[in-house]
N, CA, C and O atoms as a GROMACS GRO file, in nm:
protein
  236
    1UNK      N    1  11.594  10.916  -3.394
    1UNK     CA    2  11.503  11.011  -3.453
    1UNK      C    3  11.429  10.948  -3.571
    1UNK      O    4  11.307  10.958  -3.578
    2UNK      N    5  11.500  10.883  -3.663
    2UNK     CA    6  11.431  10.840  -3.757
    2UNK      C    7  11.382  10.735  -3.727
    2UNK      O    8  11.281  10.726  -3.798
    3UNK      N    9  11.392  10.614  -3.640
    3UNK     CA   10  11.352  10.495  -3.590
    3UNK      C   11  11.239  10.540  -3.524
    3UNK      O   12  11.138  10.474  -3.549
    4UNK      N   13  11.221  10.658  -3.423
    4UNK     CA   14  11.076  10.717  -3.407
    4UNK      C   15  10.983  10.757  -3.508
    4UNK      O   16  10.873  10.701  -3.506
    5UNK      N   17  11.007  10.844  -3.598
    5UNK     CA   18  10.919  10.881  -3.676
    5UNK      C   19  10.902  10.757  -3.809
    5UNK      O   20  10.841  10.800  -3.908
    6UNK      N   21  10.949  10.619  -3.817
    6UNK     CA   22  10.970  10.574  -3.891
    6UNK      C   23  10.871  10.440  -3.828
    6UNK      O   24  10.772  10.430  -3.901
    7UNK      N   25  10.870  10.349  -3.730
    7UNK     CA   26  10.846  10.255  -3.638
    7UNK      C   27  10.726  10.285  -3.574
    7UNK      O   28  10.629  10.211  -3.556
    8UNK      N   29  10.746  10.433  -3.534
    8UNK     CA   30  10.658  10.462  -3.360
    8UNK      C   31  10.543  10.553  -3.454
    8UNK      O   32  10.425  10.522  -3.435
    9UNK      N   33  10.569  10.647  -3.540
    9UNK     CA   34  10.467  10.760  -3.591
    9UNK      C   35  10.427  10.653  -3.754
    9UNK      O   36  10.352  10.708  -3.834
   10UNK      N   37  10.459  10.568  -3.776
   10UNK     CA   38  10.431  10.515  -3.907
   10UNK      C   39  10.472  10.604  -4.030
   10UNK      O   40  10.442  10.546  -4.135
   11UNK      N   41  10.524  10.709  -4.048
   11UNK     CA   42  10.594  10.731  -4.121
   11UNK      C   43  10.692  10.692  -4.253
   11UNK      O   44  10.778  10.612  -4.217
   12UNK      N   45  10.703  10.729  -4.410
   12UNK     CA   46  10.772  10.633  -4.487
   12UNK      C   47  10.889  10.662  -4.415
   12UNK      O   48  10.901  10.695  -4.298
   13UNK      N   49  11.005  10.638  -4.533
   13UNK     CA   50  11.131  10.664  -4.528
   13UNK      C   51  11.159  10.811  -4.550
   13UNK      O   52  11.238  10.891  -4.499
   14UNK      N   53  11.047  10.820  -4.667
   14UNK     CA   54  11.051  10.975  -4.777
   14UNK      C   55  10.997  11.069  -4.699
   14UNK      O   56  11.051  11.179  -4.695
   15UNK      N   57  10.870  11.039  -4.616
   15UNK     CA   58  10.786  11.109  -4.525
   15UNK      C   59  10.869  11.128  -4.385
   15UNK      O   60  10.845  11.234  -4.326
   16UNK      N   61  10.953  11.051  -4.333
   16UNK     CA   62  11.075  11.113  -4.228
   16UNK      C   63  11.140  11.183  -4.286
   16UNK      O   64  11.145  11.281  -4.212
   17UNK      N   65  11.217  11.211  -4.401
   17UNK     CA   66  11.336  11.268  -4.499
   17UNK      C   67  11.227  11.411  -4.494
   17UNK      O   68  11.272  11.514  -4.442
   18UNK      N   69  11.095  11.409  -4.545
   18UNK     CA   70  11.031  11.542  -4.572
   18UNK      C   71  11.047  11.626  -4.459
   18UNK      O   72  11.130  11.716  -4.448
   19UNK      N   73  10.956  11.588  -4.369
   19UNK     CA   74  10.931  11.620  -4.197
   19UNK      C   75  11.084  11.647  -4.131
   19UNK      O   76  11.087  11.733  -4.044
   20UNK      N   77  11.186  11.593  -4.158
   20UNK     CA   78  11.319  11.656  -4.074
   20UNK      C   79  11.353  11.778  -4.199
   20UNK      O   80  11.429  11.864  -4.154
   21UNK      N   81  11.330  11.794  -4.283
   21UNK     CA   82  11.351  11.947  -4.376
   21UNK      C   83  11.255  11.989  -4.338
   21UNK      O   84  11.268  12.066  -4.244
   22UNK      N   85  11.182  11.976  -4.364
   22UNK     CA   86  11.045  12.080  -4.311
   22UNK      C   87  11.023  12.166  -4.149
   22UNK      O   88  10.957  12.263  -4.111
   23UNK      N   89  11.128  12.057  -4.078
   23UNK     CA   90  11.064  12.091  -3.904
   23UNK      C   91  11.231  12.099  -3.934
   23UNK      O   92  11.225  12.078  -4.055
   24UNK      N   93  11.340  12.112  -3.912
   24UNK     CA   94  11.464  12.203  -3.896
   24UNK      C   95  11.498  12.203  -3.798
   24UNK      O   96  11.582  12.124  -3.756
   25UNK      N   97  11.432  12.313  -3.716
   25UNK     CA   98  11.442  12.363  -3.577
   25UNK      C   99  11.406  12.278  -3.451
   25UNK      O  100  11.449  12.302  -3.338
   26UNK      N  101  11.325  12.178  -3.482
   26UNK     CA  102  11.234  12.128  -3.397
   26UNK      C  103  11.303  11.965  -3.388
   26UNK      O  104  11.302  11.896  -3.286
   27UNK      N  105  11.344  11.936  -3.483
   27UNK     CA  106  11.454  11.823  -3.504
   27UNK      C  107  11.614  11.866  -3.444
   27UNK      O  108  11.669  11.761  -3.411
   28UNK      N  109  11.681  11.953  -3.427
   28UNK     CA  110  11.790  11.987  -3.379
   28UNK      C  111  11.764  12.009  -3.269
   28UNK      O  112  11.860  11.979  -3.198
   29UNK      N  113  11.662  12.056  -3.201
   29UNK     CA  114  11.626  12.045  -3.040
   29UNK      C  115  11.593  11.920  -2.984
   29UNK      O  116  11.614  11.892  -2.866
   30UNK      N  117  11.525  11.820  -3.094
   30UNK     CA  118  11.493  11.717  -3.035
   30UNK      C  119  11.649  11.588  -3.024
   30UNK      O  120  11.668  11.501  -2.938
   31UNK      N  121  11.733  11.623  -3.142
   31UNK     CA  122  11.875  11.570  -3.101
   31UNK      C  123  11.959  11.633  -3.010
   31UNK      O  124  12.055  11.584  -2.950
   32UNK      N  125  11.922  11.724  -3.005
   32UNK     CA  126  12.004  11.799  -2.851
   32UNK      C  127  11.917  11.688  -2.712
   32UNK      O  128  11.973  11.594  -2.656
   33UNK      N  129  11.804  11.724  -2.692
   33UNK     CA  130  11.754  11.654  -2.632
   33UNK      C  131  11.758  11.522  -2.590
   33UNK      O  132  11.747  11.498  -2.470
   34UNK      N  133  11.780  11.384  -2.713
   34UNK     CA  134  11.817  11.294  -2.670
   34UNK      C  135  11.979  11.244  -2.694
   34UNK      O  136  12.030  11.133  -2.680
   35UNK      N  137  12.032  11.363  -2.732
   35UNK     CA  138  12.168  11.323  -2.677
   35UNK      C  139  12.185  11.351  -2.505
   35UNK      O  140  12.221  11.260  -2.431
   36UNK      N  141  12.157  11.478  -2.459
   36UNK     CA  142  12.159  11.464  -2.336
   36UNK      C  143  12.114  11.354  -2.259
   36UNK      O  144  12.168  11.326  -2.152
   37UNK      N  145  11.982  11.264  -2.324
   37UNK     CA  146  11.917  11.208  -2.259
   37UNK      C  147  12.028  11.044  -2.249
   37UNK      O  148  12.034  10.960  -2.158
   38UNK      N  149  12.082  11.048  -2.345
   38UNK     CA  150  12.211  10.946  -2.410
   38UNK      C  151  12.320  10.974  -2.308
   38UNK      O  152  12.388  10.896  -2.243
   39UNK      N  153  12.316  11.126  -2.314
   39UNK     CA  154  12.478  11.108  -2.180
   39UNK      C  155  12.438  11.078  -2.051
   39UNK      O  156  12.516  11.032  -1.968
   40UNK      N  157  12.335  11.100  -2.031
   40UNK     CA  158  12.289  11.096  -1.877
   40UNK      C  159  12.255  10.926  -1.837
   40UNK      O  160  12.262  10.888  -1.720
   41UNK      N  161  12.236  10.875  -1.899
   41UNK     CA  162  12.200  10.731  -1.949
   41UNK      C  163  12.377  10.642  -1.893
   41UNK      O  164  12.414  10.563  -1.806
   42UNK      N  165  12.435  10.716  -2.004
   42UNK     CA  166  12.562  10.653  -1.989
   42UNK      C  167  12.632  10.686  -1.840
   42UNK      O  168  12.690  10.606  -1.766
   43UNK      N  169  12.617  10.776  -1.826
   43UNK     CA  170  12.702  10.802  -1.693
   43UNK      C  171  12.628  10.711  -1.573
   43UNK      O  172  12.707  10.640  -1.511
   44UNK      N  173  12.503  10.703  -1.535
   44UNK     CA  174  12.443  10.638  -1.454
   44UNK      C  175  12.468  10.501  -1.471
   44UNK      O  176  12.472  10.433  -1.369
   45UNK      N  177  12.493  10.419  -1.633
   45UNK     CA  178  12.525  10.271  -1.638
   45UNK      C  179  12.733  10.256  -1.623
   45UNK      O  180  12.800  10.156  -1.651
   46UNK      N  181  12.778  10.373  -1.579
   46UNK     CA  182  12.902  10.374  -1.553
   46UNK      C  183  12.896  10.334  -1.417
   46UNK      O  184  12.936  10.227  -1.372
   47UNK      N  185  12.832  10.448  -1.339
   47UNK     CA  186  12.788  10.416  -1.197
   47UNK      C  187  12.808  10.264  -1.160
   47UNK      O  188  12.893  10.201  -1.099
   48UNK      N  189  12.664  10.226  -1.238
   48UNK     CA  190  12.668  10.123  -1.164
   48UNK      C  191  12.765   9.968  -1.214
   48UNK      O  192  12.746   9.853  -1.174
   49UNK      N  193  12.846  10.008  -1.290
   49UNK     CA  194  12.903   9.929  -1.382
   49UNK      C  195  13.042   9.919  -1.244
   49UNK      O  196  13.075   9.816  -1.184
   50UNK      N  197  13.098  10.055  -1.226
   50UNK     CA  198  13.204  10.072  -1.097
   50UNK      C  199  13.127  10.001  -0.931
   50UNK      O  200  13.180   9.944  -0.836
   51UNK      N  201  13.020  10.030  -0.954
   51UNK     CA  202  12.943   9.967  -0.862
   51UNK      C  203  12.944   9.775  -0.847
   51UNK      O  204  12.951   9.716  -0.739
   52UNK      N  205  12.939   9.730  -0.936
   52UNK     CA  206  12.925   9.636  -0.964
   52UNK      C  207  13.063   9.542  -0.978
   52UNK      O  208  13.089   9.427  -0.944
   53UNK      N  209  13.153   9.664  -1.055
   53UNK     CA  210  13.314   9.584  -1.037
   53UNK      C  211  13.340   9.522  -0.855
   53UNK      O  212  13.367   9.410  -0.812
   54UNK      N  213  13.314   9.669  -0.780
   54UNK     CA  214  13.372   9.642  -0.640
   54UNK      C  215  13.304   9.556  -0.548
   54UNK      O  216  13.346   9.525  -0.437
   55UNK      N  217  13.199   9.521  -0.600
   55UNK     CA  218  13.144   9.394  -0.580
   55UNK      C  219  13.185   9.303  -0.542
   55UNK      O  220  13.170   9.241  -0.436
   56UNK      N  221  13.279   9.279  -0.690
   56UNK     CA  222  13.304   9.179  -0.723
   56UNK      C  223  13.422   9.139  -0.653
   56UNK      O  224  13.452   9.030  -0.607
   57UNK      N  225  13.476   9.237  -0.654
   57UNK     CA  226  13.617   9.220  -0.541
   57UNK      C  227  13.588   9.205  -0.445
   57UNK      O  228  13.658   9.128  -0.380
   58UNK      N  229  13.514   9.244  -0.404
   58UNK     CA  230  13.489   9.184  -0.288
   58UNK      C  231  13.446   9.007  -0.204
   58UNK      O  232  13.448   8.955  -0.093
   59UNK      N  233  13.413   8.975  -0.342
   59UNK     CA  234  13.340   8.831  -0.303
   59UNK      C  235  13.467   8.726  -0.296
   59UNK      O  236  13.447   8.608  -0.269
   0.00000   0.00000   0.00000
């Protein structure tokens, strides 16, 4: 969150710190959001991580 508005929106440090008090609501949806986006991430590089073990056994 802050590496976006900090990197990606040019944003200060002070000007991310303002904007997550100011927007509240809109920042707690957007960490809901990429946490889901974080679990869904992980489970698919599990996949293929089990994918990849039996592979290996196999060779």
């Amino acid at each position: 969150m802050i590496f976006n508005l900090v990197k990606e929106q040019g944003l200060t440090l002070e000007g991310a710190k303002k904007y997550m008090k100011e927007n509240r609501k809109a920042v707690k949806h957007e960490l809901k959001s990429e946490k889901s986006q974080f679990s869904e991430i992980e489970n698919k590089l599990k996949h293929i991580k089990s994918g990849l073990i039996a592979i290996k056994e196999n060779l």
